[in-house]
LOLOTOR-746714 format. One line per field, with one value per residue: x, y, z of N, C-alpha, C in turn. Coordinates in steps of 0.02 Angstrom, whole numbers, m for minus. Each point is the difference from the previous one (the first is absolute). Layout:
% residues N
n_east <- X_...
n_north <- Y_...
n_up <- Z_...
ca_east <- X_...
ca_north <- Y_...
ca_up <- Z_...
c_east <- X_...
c_north <- Y_...
c_up <- Z_...
% end
This chain:
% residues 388
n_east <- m185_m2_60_m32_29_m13_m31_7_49_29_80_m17_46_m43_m47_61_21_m40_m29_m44_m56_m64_m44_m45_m48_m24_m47_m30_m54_m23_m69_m14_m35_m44_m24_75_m35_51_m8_m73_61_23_m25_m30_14_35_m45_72_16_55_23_54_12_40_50_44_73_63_64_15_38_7_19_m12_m58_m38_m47_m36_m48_m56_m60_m70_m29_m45_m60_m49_m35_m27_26_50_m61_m11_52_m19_m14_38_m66_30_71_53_28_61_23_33_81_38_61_37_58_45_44_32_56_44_28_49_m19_48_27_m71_m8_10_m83_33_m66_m17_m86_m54_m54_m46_m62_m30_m55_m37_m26_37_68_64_53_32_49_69_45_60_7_67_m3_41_m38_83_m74_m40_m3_0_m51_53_m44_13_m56_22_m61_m14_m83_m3_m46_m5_m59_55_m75_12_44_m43_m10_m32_m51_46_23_m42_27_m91_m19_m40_m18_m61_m31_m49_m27_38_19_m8_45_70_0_59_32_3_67_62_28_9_32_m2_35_m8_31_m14_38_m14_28_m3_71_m33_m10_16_m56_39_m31_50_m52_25_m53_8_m82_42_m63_m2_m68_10_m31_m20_m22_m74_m54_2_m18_m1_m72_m23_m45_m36_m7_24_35_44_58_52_73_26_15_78_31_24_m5_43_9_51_m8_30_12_57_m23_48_m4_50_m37_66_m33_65_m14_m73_15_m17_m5_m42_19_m57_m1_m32_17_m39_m9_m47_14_m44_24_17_m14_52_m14_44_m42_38_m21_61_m33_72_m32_53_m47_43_57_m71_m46_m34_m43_m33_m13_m59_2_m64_m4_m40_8_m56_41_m62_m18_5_16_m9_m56_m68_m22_2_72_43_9_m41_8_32_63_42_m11_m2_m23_83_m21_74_m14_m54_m29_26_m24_56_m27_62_2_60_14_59_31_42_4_45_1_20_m48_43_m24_35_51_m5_m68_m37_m43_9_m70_m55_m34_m60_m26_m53_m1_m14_m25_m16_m31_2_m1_m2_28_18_64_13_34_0_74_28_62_45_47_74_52_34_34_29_49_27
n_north <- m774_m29_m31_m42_m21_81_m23_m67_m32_36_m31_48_8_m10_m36_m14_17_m26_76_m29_31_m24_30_m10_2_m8_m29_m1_m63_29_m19_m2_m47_16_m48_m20_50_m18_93_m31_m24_7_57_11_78_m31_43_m1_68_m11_33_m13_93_m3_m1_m27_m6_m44_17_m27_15_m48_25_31_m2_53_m4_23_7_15_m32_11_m30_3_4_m30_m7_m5_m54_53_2_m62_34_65_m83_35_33_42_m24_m20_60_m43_41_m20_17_m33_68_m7_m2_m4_m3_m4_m41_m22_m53_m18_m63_21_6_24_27_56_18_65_m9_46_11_36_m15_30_6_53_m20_11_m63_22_m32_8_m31_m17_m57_m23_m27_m1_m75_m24_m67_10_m66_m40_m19_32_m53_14_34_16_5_86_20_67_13_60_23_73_m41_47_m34_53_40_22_m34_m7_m2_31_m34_m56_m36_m38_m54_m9_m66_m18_m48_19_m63_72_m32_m29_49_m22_m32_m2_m46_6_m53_m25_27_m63_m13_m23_1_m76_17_m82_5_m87_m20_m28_22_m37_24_m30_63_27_m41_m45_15_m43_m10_15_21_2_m16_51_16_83_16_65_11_49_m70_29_14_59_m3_m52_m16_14_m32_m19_m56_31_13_m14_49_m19_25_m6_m60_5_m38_10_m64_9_m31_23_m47_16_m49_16_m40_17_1_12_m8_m19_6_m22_27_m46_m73_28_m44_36_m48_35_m41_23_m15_11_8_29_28_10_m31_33_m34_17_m6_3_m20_32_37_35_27_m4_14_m19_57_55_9_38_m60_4_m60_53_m72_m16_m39_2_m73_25_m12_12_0_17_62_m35_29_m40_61_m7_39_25_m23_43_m28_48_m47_22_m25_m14_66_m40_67_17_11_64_m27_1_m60_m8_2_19_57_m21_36_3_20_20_47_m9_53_m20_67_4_88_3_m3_10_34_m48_33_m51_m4_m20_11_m33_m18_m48_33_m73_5_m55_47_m72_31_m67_81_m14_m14_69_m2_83_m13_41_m33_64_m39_67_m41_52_m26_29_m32_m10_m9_m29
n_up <- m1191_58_m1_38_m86_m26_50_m32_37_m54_m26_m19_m17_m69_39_29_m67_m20_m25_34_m24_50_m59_47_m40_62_m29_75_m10_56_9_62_8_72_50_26_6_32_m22_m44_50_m45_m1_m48_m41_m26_m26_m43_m22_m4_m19_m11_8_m50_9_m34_46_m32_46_m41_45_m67_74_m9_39_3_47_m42_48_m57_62_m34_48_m49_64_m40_67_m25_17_m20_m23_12_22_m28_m42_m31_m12_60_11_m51_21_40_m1_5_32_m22_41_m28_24_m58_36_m49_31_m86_18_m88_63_m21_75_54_m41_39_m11_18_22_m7_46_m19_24_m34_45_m42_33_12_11_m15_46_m51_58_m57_m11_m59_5_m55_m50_m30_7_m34_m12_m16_m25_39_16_53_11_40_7_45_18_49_21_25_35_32_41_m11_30_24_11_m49_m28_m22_50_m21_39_m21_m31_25_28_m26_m70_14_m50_19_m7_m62_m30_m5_3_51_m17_13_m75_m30_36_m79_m41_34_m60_m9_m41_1_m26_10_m53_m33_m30_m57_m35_m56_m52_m37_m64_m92_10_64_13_54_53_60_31_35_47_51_20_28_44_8_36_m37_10_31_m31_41_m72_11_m25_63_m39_84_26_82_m66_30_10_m34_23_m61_3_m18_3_54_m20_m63_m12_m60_m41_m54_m63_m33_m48_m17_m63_m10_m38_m31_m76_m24_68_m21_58_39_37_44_47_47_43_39_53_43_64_58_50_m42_m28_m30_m61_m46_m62_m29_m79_m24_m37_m38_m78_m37_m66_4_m43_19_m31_m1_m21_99_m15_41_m21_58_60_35_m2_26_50_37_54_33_11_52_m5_m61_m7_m44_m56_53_5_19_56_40_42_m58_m8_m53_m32_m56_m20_m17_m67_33_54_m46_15_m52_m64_m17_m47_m24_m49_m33_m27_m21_m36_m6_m17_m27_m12_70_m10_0_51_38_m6_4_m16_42_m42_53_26_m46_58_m19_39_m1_80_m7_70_13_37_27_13_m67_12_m20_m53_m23_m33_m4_m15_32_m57_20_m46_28_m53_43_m40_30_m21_69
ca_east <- m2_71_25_49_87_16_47_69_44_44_51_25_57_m22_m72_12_30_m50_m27_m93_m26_m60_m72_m62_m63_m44_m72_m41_m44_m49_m59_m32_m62_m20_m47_m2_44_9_m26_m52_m11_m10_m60_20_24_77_38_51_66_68_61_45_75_82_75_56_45_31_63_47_65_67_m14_m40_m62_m32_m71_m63_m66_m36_m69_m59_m63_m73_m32_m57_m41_m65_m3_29_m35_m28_22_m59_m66_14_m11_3_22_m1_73_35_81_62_39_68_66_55_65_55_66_37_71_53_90_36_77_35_35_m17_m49_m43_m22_m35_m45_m26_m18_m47_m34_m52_m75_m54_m66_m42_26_57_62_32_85_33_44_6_69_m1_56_m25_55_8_75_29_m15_m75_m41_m38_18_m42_m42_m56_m16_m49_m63_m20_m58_m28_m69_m62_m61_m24_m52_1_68_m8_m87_16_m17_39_48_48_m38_m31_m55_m24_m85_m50_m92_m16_m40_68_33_m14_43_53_m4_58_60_73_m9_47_m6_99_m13_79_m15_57_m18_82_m1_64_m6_35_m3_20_16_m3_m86_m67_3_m70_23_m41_0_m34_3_m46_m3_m9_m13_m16_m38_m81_10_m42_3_m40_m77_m23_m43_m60_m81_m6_m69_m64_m40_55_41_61_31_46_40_40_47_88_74_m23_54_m10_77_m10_62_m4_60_m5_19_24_18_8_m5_15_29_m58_m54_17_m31_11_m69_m12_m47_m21_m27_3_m4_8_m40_m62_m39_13_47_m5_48_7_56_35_36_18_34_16_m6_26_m29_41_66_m20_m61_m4_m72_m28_m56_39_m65_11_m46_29_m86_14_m60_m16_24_m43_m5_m44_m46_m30_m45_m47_m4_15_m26_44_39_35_75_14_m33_11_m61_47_12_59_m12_m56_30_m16_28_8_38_22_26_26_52_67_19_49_48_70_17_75_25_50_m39_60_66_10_m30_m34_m53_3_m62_m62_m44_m71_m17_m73_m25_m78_m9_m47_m14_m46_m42_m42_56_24_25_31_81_42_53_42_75_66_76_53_62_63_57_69_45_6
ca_north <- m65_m24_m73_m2_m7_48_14_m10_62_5_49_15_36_19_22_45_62_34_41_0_44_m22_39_m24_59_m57_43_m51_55_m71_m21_m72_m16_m70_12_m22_44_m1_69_m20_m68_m84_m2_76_0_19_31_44_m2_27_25_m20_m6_8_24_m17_27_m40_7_m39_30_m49_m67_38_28_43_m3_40_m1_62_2_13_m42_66_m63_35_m45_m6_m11_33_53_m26_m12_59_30_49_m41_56_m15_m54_m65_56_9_m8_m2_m29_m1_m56_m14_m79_m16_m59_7_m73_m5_m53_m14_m68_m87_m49_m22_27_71_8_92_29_52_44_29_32_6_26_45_29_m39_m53_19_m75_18_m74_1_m48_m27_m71_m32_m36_m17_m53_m48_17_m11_45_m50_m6_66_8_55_1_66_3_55_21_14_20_56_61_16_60_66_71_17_43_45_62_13_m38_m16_m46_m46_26_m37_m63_33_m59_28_44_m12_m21_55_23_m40_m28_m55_m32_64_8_24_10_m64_m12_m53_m26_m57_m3_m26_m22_m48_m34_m19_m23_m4_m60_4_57_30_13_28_m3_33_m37_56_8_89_9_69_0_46_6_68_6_m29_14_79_23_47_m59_11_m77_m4_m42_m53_24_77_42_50_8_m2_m59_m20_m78_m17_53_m18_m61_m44_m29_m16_m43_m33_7_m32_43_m35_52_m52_42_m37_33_84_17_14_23_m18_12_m20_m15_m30_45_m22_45_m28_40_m15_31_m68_4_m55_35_m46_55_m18_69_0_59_m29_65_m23_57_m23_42_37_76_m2_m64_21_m49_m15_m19_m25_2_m22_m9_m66_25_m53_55_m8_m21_68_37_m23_40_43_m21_m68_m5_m16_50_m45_m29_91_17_m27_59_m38_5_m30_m26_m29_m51_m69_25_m12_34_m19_100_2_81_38_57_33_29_7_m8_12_1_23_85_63_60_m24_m30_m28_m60_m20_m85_m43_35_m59_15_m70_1_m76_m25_m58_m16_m52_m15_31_78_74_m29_30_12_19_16_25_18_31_37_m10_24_m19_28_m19_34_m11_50
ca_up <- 33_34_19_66_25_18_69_2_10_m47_1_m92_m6_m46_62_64_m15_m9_40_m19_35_m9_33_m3_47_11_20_26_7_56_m4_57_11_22_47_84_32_107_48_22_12_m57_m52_m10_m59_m3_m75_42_m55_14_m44_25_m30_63_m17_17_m38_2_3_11_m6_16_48_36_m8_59_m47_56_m25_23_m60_27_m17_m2_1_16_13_48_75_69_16_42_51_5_m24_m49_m64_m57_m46_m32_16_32_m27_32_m50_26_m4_33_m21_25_m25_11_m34_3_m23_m23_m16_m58_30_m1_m65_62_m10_78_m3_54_m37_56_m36_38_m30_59_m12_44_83_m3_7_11_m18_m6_m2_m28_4_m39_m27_m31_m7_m61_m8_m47_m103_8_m20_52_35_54_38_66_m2_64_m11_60_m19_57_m58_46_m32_30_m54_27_m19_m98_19_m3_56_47_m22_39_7_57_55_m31_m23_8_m42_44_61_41_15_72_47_m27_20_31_44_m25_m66_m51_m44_m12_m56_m12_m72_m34_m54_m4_m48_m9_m58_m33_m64_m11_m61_m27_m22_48_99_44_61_67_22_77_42_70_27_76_m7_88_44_m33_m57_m27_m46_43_m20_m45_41_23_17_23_m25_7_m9_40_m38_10_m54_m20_68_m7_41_m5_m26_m44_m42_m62_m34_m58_m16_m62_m44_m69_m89_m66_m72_m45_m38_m58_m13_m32_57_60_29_63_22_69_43_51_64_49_51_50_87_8_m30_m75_m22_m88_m58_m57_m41_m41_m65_m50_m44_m58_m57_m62_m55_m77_36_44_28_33_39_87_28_68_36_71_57_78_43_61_47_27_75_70_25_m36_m13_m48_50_78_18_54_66_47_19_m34_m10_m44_m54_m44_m68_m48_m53_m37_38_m11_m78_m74_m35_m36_m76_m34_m72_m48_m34_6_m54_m13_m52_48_m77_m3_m61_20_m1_m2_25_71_37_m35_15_7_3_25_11_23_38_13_2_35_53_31_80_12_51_m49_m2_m68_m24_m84_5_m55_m4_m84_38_m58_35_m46_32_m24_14_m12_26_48
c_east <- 69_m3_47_79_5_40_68_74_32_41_18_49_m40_m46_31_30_m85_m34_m70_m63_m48_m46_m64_m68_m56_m77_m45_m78_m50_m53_m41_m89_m20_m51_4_65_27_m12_m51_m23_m4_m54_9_45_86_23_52_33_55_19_69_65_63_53_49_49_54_66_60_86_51_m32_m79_m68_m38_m72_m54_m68_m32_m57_m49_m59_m69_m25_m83_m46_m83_m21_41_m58_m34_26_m31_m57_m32_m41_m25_26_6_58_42_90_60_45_72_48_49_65_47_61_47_83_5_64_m5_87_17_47_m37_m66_m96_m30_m57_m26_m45_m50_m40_m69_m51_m60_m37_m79_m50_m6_70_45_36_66_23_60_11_66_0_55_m24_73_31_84_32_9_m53_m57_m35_m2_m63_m42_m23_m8_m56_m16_m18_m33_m5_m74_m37_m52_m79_m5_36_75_m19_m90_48_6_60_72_59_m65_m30_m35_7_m67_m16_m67_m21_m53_47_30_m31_60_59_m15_71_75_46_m27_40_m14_89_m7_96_6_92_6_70_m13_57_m15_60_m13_m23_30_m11_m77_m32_67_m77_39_m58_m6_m43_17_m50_m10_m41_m40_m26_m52_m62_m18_m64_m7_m67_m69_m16_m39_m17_m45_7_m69_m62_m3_71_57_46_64_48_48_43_52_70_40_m36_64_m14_34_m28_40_m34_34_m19_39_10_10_7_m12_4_23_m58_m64_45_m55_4_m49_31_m35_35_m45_m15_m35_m11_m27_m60_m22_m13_48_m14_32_m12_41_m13_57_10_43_14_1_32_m6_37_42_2_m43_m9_m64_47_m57_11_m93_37_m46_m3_m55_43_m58_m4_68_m48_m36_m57_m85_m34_m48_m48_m7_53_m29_38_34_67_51_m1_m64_7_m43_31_m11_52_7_m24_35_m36_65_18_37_21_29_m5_39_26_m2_99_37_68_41_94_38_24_m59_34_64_6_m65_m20_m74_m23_m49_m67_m24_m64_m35_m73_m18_m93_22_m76_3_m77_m46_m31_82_23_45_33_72_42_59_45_71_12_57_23_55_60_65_90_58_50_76
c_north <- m15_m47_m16_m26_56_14_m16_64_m12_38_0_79_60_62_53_44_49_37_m3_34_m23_27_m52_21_m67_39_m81_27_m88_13_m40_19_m54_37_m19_66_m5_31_m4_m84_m45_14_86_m12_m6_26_42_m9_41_40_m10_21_m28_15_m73_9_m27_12_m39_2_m67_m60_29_24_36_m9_54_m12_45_14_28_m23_40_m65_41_m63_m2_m42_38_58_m26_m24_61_m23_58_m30_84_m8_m61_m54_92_m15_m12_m21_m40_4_m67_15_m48_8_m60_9_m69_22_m63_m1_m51_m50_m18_m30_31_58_m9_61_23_71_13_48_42_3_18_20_13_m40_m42_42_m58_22_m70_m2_m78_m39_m77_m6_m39_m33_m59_m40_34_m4_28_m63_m4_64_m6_85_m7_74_m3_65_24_64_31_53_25_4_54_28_68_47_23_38_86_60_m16_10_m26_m71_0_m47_m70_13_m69_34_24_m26_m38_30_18_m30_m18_m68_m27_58_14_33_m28_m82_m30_m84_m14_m59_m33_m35_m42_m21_m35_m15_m48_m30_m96_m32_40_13_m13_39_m10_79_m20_83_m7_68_m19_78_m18_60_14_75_m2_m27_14_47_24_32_m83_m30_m94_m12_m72_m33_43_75_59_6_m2_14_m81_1_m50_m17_59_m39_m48_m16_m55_m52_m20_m25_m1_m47_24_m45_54_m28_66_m31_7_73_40_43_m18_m29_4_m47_m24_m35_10_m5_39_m11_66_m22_24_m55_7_m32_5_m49_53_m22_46_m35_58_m28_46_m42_59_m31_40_24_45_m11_m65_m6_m58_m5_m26_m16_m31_m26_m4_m32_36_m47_63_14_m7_94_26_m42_61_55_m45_m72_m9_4_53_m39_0_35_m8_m14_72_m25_24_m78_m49_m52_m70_m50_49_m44_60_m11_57_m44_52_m12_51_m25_44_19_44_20_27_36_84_82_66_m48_m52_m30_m57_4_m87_m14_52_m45_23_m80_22_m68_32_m50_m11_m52_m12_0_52_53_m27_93_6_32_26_76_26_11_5_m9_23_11_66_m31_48_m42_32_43
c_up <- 29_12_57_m16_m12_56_m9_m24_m50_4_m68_7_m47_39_33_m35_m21_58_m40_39_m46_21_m31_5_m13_m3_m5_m22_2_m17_29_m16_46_43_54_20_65_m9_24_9_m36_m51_m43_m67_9_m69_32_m84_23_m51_18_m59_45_m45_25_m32_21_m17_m28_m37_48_37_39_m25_9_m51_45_m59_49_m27_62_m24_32_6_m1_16_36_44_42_4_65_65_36_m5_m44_m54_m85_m76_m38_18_34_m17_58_m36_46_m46_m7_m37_35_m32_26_m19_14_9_0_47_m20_m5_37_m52_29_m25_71_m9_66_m25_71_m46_48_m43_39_m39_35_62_m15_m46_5_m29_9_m9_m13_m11_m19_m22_m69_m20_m68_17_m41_m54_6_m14_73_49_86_16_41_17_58_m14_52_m28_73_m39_68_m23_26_m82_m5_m28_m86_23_14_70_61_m44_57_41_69_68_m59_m25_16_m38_58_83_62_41_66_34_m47_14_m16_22_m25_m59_m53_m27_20_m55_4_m62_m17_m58_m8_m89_m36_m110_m7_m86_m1_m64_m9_9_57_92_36_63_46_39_84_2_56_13_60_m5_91_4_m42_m74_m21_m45_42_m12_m38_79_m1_23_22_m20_46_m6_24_m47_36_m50_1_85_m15_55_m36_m42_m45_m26_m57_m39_m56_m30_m82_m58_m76_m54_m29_m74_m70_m46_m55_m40_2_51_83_56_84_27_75_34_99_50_49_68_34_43_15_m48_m64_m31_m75_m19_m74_m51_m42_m72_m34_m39_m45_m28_m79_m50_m60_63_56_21_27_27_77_31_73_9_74_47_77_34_77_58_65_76_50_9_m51_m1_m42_83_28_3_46_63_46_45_m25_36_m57_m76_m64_m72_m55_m24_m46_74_m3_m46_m51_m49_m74_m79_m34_m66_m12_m62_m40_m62_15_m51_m4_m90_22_m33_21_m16_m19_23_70_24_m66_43_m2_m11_26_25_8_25_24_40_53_51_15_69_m4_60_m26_m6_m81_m4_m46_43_m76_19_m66_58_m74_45_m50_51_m40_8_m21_43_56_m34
% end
């Protein structure tokens, strides 16, 4: 679990002589069930489970940071059989690459950790090279810290770069019956995100922080095999406008209590130009119950109001431009509860290393469009420390 005064910049004399090396192995593992698939227009199965290992690994020598991650996500789903119409099988396999790195530097007159990273992801229609640059800035008692971090996302959503036949990007897929005509002229996505915020200590047990964000998104915002059944009987694929733009604004409570329990709690706004409008109140809580051992529990309400662009199968009107029978689109209302288990025994394996923490974590989402899911995560963190 993280806490946004983390960000804040510290200069400890003690910190910067230390040399630390952090390994992490994350294993995701998803579970969806519903029945409004877009591949087949708003109606249809969406069972999809992921597997989801990764790697991270964490640098830190004085003023300085270098971090990388490195995972792969096995997705097996049966609505992607149906962009074929494939009904041989039970469900079909695809898989997504991704890596990320990142570097800080602490400087330390002006009380300043500034970073910068670049990542990549790729799987079968999609390709995506990003890139990321930030700050974070603390007065001179660390009681108020400014942040801001810009994101940049160029994605290709050309087929054909992990197919055996190609290994490089070929076309676009559309459902099979589709496929007599390119229906749009571009291939590329471009996503711009800026993120600002602002914490501040107000005592030893509580921090608030104020967080805005705007993103920008331009070229093929559709997903090209997610299909549309009109009211009289006619086929088409999903069609949106080139540019959407986002913002949401965030106010967060950090309450420590007593040493005992740890309290995160969010409330979260959001706004786009396609007419979607979210409110989201979020809570994570550590609760340490013996020295090594912390349960986290967390829940997560969200209420969504539709976009103009969406309607269920065959209720759109061919008249229309824009229409899409995506789901994550539609008003719904949603509910997740989980909780984590950590245990954090801080105890010398061999020489140097420490084994910090096991975590296990289980939450349940439900929307109220029939979608419902199981989420359960395992991280191993171990830390080597030495002096430089």
């Amino acid at each position: 679990m993280q806490y946004f005064v983390s960000a804040q910049v510290f200069n400890d004399s003690t910190i910067n002589r230390l040399k630390k090396s952090e390994i992490e192995f994350v294993y995701n593992h998803y579970i969806q069930d519903g029945d409004n698939s877009a591949i087949t227009g708003g109606i249809g199965t969406e069972k999809l489970t992921v597997y989801g290992p990764a790697l991270n690994y964490k640098n830190t020598s004085g003023k300085q940071v270098i971090s990388l991650n490195l995972g792969v996500d096995i997705i097996s789903s049966a609505s992607t059989d149906k962009i074929d119409f494939v009904v041989s099988s039970a469900s079909i396999l695809d898989q997504r690459a991704y890596f990320s790195s990142n570097y800080s530097r602490l400087l330390d007159k002006q009380n300043l950790n500034i970073n910068g990273g670049f990542g990549l992801s790729i799987e079968s229609d999609y390709f995506s090279i990003s890139g990321n640059v930030g700050f974070a800035k603390s007065n001179k008692n660390n009681q108020r810290t400014l942040l801001a971090q810009f994101q940049f996302f160029d994605d290709d959503l050309r087929w054909g770069r992990v197919n055996p036949d190609y290994y490089k990007p070929v076309k676009l897929i559309y459902p099979v019956e589709l496929r007599t005509k390119e229906w749009y002229n571009e291939y590329k996505r471009y996503s711009y995100n800026l993120k600002l915020g602002i914490s501040q200590i107000l005592n030893k047990r509580n921090t608030i922080g104020i967080f805005p964000e705007l993103g920008l998104q331009k070229g093929l915002l559709e997903t090209p095999f997610h299909r549309i059944y009109f009211t009289d009987g006619s086929l088409a694929v999903e069609n949106l406008p080139n540019e959407r733009i986002k913002g949401s604004l965030a106010f967060k409570l950090n309450t420590f209590s007593g040493g005992f329990v740890i309290l995160k709690n969010t409330v979260n706004g959001y706004v786009d130009n396609f007419g979607i409008v979210g409110f989201a109140i979020e809570n994570e809580t550590a609760i340490k119950v013996k020295p090594f051992f912390t349960l986290l529990p967390n829940f997560r309400t969200y209420s969504q109001k539709s976009s103009v662009y969406f309607a269920p199968y065959k209720e759109h009107h061919i008249d229309e431009t824009f229409f899409t029978s995506d789901y994550d689109l539609s008003a719904f209302q949603s509910f997740e509860i989980g909780l984590g288990i950590k245990y954090q025994p801080q105890k010398y394996l061999i020489k140097r290393l420490v084994s910090n923490s096991f975590i296990f974590r289980y939450n349940f989402l439900y929307r109220s469009n029939n979608l419902n899911a199981h989420i359960l995560s395992l991280i191993i963190h171990t830390t080597n420390f030495k002096k430089k």
